[in-house]
C-alpha positions as CSV (number, residue, x, y, z in Angstrom):
1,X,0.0,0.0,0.0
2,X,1.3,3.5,-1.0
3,X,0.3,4.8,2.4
4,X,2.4,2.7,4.4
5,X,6.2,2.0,4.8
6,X,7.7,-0.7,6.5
7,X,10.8,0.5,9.2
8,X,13.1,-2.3,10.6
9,X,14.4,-2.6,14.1
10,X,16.9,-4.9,15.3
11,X,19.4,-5.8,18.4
12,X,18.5,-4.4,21.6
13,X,16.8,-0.9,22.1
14,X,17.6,0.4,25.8
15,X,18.6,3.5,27.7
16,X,21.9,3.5,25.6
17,X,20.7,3.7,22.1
18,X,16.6,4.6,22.7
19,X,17.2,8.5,21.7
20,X,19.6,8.0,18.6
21,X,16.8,5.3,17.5
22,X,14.1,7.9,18.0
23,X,16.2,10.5,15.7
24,X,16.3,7.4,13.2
25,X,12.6,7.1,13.6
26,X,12.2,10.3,13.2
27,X,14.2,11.1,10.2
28,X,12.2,8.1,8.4
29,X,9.2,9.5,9.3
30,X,9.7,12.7,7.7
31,X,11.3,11.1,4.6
32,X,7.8,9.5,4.6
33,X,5.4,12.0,5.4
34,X,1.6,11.3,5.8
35,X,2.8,7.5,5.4
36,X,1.7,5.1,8.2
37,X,4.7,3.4,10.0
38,X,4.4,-0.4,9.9
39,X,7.8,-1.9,12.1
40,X,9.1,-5.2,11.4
41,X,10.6,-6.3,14.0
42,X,11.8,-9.8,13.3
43,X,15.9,-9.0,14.1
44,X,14.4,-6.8,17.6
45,X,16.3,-9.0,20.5
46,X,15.1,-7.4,23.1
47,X,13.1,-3.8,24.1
48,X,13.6,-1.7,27.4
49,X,10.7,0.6,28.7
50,X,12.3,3.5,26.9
51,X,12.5,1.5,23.9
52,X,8.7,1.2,24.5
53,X,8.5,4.9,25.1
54,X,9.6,5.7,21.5
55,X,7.3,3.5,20.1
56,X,4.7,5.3,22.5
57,X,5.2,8.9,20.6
58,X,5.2,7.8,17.1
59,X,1.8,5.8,18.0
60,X,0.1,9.0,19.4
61,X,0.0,10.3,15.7
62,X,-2.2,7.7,14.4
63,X,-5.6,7.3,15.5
64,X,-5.6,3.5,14.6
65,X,-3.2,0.7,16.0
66,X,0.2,0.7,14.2
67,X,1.5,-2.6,12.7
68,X,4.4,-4.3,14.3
69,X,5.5,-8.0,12.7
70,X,7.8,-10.7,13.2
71,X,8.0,-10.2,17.4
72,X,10.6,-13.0,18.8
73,X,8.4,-14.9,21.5
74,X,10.7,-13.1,23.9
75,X,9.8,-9.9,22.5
76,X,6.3,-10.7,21.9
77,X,6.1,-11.5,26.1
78,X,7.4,-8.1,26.5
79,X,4.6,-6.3,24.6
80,X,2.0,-8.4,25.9
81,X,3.2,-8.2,29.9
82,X,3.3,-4.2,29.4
83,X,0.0,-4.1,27.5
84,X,1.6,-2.8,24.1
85,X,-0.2,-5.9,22.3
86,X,-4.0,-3.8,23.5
87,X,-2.1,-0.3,21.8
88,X,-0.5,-1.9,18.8
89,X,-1.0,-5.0,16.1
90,X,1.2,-7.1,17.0
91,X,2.1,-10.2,15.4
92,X,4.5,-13.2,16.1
93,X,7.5,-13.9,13.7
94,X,6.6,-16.3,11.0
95,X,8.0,-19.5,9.6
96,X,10.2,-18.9,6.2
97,X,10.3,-21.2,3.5
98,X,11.8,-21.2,0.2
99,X,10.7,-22.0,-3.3
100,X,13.5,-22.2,-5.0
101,X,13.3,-24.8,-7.9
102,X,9.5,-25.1,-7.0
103,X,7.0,-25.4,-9.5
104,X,5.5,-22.1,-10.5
105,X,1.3,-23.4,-11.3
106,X,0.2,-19.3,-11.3
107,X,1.1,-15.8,-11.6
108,X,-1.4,-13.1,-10.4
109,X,-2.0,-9.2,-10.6
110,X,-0.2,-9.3,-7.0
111,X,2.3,-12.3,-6.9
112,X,3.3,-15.6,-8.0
113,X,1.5,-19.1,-6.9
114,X,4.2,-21.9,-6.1
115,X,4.1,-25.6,-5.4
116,X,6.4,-26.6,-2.5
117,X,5.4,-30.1,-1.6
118,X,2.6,-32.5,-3.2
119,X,0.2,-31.2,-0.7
120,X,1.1,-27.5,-0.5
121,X,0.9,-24.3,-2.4
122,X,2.4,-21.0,-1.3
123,X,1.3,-17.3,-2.9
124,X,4.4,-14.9,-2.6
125,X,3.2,-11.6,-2.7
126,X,5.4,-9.4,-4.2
127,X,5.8,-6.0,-2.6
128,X,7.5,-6.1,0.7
129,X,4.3,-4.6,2.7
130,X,2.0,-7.5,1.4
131,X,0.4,-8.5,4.8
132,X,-2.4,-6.4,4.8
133,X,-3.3,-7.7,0.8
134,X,-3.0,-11.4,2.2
135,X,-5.1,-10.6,5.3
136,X,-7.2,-9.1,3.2
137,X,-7.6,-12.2,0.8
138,X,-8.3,-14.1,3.4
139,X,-11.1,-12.6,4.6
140,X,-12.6,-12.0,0.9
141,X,-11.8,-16.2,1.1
142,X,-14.2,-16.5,4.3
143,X,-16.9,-14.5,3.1
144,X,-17.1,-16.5,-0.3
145,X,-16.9,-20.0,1.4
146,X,-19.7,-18.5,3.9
147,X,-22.1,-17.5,0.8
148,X,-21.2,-21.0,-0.5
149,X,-18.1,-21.0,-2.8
150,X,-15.9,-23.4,-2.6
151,X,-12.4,-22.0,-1.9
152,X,-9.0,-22.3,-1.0
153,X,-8.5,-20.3,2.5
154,X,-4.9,-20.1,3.7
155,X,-3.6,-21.5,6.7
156,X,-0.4,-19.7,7.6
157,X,1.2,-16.6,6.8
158,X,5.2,-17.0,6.1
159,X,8.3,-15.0,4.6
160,X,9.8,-16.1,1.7
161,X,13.1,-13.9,1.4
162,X,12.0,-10.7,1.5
163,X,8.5,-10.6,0.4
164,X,5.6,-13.1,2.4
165,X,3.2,-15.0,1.3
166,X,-0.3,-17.4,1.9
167,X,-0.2,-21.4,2.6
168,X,-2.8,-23.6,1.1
169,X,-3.1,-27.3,1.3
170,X,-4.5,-28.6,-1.9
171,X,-3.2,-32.2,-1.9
172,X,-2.5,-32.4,-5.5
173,X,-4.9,-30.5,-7.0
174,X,-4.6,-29.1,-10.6
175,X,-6.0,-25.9,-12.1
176,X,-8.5,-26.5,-14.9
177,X,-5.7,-25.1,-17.2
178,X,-3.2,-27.7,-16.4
179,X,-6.1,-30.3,-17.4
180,X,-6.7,-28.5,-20.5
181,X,-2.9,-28.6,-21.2
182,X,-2.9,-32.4,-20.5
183,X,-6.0,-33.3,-22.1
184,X,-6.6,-30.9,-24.9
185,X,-8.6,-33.2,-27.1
186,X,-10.8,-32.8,-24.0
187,X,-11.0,-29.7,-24.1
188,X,-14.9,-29.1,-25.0
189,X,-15.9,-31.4,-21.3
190,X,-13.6,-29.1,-19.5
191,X,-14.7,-25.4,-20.9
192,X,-17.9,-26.8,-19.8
193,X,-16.9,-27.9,-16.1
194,X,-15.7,-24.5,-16.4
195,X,-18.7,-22.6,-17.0
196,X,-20.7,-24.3,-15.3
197,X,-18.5,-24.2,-11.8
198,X,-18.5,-20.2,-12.7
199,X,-22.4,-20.2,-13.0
200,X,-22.3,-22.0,-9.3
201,X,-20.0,-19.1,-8.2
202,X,-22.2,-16.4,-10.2
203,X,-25.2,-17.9,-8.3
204,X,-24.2,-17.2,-4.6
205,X,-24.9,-13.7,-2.9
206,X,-23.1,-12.1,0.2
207,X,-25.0,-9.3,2.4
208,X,-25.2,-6.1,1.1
209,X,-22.2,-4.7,1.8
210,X,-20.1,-7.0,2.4
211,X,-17.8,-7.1,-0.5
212,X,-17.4,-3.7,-3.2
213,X,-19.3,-3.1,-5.7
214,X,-18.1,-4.6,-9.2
215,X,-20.3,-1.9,-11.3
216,X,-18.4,1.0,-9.1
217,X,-15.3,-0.6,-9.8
218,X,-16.2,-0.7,-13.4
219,X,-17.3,2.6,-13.4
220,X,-13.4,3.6,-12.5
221,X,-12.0,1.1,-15.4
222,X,-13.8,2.9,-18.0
223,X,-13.1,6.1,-16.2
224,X,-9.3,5.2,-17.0
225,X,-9.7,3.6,-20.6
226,X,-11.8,6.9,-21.8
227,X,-8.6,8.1,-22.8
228,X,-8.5,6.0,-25.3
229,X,-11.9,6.5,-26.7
230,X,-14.3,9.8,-27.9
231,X,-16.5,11.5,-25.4
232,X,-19.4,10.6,-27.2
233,X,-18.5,6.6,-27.3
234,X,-17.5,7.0,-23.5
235,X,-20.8,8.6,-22.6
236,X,-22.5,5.9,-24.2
237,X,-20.8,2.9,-22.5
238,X,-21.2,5.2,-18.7
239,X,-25.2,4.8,-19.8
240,X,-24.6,1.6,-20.4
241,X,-22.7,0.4,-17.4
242,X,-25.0,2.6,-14.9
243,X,-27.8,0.5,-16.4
244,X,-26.8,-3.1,-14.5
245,X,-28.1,-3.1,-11.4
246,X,-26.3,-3.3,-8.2
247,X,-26.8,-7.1,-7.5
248,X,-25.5,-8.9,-5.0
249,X,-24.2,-12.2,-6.5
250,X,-20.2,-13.2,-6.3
251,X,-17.8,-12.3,-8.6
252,X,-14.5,-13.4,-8.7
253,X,-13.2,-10.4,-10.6
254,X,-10.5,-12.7,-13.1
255,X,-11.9,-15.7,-13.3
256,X,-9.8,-17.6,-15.6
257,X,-8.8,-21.3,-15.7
258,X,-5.4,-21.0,-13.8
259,X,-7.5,-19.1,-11.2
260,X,-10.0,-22.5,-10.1
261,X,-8.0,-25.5,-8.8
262,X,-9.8,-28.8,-8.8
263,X,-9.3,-31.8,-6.2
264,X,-10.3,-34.8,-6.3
265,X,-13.1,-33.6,-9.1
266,X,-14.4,-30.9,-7.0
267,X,-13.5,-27.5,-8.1
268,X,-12.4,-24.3,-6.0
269,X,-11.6,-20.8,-6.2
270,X,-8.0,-19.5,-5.4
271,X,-6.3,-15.9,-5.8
272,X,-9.4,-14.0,-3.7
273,X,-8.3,-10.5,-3.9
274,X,-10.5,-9.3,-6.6
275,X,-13.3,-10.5,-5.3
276,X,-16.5,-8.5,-5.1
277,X,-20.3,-8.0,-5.6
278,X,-22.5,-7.4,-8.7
279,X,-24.1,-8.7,-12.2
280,X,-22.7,-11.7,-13.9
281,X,-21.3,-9.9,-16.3
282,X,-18.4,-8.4,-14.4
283,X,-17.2,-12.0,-14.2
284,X,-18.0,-13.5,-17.5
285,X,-15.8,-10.4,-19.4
286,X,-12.4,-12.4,-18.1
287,X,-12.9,-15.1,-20.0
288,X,-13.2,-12.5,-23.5
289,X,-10.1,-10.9,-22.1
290,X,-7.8,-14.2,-21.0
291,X,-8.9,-16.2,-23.7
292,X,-9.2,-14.0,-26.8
293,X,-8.6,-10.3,-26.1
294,X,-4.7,-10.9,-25.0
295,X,-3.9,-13.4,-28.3
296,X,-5.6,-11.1,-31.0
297,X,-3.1,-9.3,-31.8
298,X,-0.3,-11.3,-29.7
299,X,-1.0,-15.0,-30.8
300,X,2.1,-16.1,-28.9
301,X,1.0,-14.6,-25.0
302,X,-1.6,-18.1,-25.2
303,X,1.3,-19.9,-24.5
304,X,3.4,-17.6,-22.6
305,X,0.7,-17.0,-20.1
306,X,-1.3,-20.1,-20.2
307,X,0.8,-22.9,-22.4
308,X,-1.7,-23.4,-24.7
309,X,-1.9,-22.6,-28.4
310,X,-4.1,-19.8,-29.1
311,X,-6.3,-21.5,-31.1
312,X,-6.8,-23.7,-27.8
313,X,-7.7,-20.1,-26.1
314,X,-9.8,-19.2,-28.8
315,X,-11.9,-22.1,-28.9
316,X,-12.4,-21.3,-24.6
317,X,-14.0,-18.3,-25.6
318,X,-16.3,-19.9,-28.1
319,X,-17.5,-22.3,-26.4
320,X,-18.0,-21.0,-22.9
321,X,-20.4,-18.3,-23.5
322,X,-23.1,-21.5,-25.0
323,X,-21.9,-23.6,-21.7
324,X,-22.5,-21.1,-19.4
325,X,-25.9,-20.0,-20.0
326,X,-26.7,-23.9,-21.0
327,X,-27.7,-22.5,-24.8
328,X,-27.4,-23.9,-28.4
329,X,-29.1,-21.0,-29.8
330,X,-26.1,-19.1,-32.4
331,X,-28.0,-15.5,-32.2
332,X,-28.3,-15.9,-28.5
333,X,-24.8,-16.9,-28.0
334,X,-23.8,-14.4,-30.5
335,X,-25.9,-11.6,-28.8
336,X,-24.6,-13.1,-25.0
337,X,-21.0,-12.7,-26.6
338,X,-21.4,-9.1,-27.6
339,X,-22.3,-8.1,-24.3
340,X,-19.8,-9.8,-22.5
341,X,-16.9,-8.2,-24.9
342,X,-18.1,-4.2,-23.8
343,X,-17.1,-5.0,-20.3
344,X,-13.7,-7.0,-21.6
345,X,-12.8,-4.5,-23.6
346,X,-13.1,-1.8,-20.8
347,X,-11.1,-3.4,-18.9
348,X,-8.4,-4.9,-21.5
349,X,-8.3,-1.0,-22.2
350,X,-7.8,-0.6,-18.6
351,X,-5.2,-3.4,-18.1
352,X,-2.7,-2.9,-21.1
353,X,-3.0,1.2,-19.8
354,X,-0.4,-0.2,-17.3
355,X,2.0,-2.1,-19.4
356,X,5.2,-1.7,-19.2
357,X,5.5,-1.0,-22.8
358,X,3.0,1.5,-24.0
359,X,4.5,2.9,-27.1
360,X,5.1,-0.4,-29.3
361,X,2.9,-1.7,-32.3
362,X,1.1,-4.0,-30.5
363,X,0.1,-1.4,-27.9
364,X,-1.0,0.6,-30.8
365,X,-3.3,-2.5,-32.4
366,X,-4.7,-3.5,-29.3
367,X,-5.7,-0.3,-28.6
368,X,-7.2,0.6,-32.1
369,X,-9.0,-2.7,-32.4
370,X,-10.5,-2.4,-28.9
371,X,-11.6,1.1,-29.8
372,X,-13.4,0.1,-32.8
373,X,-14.7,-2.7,-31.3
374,X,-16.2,-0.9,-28.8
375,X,-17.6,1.6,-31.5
376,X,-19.6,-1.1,-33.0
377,X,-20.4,-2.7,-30.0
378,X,-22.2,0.4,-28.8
379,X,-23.9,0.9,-32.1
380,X,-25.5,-2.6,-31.8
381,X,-26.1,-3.6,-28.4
382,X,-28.8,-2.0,-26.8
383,X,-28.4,-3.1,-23.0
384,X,-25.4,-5.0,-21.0
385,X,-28.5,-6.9,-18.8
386,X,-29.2,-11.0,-19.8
């Protein structure tokens, strides 16, 4: 989070050091201004009450409790014996592991998905200040399973170097992409198991207000790919959009393949942090944007990103849309499809806006085939709602 820095203490903090620590402390907090302080404390040995003071004065700023991680159970007994753990969040130093020659089975908008044993899968989040997205996760993880999703929660929190990340036990499961890359003259009985587990997830609902809005987060995609389009095709997909109603069914937010592992036949949700509220739709447009938008004008990211041939991907995208809404009928499909493609191209406009890269050709031709698209999407398509 760009509102929070993490600060480091280590060795002993006593009568002899506790002011030049506080000029440290200081300094860094005026390097970081309006940033909230979260310590790490995993090399801290041992704390004095004037250590404690310091950490008194720099808490007196914030309304809410600061973050300290990684407390030694001999430094955690001191916080807790003084009271500190009912001022701060405190947490107890966690396990490390390592995935080094492990099996990478995902990559997501926030880290990278390893397998470290048969039984085990760890998510290493990549930015250094990654707790509060993991404990995040696994509360969006909790409220899905409550509504009645099956989903992978985590178990443990550990470090990985320098970064953290989520345990899952998933005793050999496999993503339905890795059975579509084993099996893919099977591929037509697994796009449907895949739609049809995403209709299951579609149909649960969670309280009203219990996860964001999808439409409002919508609403700020096509807020950022508008500068990519005219005012008057912009206005027109804003009516649009504002039309779906605020429903209150699950939506995964990227519900590809690689994101739904299955075990022993029974599929489940993993990667939780999109998660939110709202109309169908706002799930169905990642399979148009995994499994067609991304190869049209790069045949070769199918197989980079999910080792299959893009015609593989392509025929995903065909076929879901019929599976999904359990339909043989070519003008519904075709009608469905439409639909589905204005929201993925919003946000394929919104997702390659961040590239690394966005100067090149294929910026260029995904951004002028998107456009168009959504030009003649607009001119056709008279509602988003099924």
């Amino acid at each position: 989070m760009a509102d929070r820095f993490v600060i480091e203490l280590s060795g002993r903090i006593d009568t002899s050091n506790a002011a030049d620590t506080e000029k440290r402390l200081e300094k860094l907090l005026a390097e970081n201004s309006g940033a909230e302080p979260v310590f790490d404390i995993a090399e801290l040995q041992y704390i004095s009450s004037a250590g404690l003071r310091v950490l008194m004065k720099i808490r007196k700023r914030w309304k809410n409790r600061l973050e300290i991680r990684n407390a030694s159970p001999e430094v955690y007994e001191i916080f807790e014996t003084t009271g500190f753990d009912e001022l701060f969040d405190i947490s107890k130093k966690m396990r490390e592991v390592s995935v080094e020659g492990c099996e990478i089975i995902g990559r997501g908008f926030y880290g990278t998905v390893y397998r470290i044993d048969p039984e085990t899968i760890v998510k290493v989040y990549e930015s250094p200040d990654s707790i509060n997205i993991i404990r995040t996760e696994k509360e969006l993880a909790r409220t899905a399973l409550i509504a009645g999703v099956p989903t992978a929660i985590s178990y443990d929190i550990v470090k990985v170097g320098n970064s953290y990340g989520s345990v899952f036990e998933l005793l050999n499961a496999k993503t339905f992409n890795d059975l579509l890359i084993e099996d893919p003259a099977n591929a037509d009985e697994i796009i449907k198991q895949y739609a049809g587990f995403l209709r299951l997830v579609n149909e649960q609902t969670v309280p009203r207000g219990k996860l964001r809005s999808a439409r409002e987060l919508y609403m700020g995609y096509l807020e950022e790919a508008s500068r990519y389009l005219d005012d008057d095709l912009t206005a027109r997909l804003r009516e649009m959009f504002l039309e779906i109603p605020e429903q209150l069914n699950v939506i995964h937010g990227d519900a590809q393949m690689k994101n739904i592992m299955v075990r022993d036949g029974e599929p489940m949700l993993i990667d939780m942090e999109t998660l939110c509220a709202g109309h169908p739709i706002f799930d169905l447009q990642s399979v148009y944007v995994t499994y067609f938008a991304f190869g049209e004008d790069d045949p070769n990211n199918s197989m980079d990103f999910l080792g299959i041939p893009n015609e593989l991907s392509e025929r995903v995208w065909e076929k879901f849309v019929g599976y999904y809404f359990k339909t043989d009928d070519e003008e519904r499909i075709a009608s469905l499809r439409d639909k589905i493609a204005v929201v993925g191209a919003v946000r394929f406009l919104y997702l390659i806006g961040f590239a690394s890269d966005t100067s090149g050709a294929l910026f260029e031709a995904r951004i002028g085939h998107n456009r168009k698209r959504l030009r003649e999407l607009a001119d056709r398509t008279d509602s988003l709602l099924f």
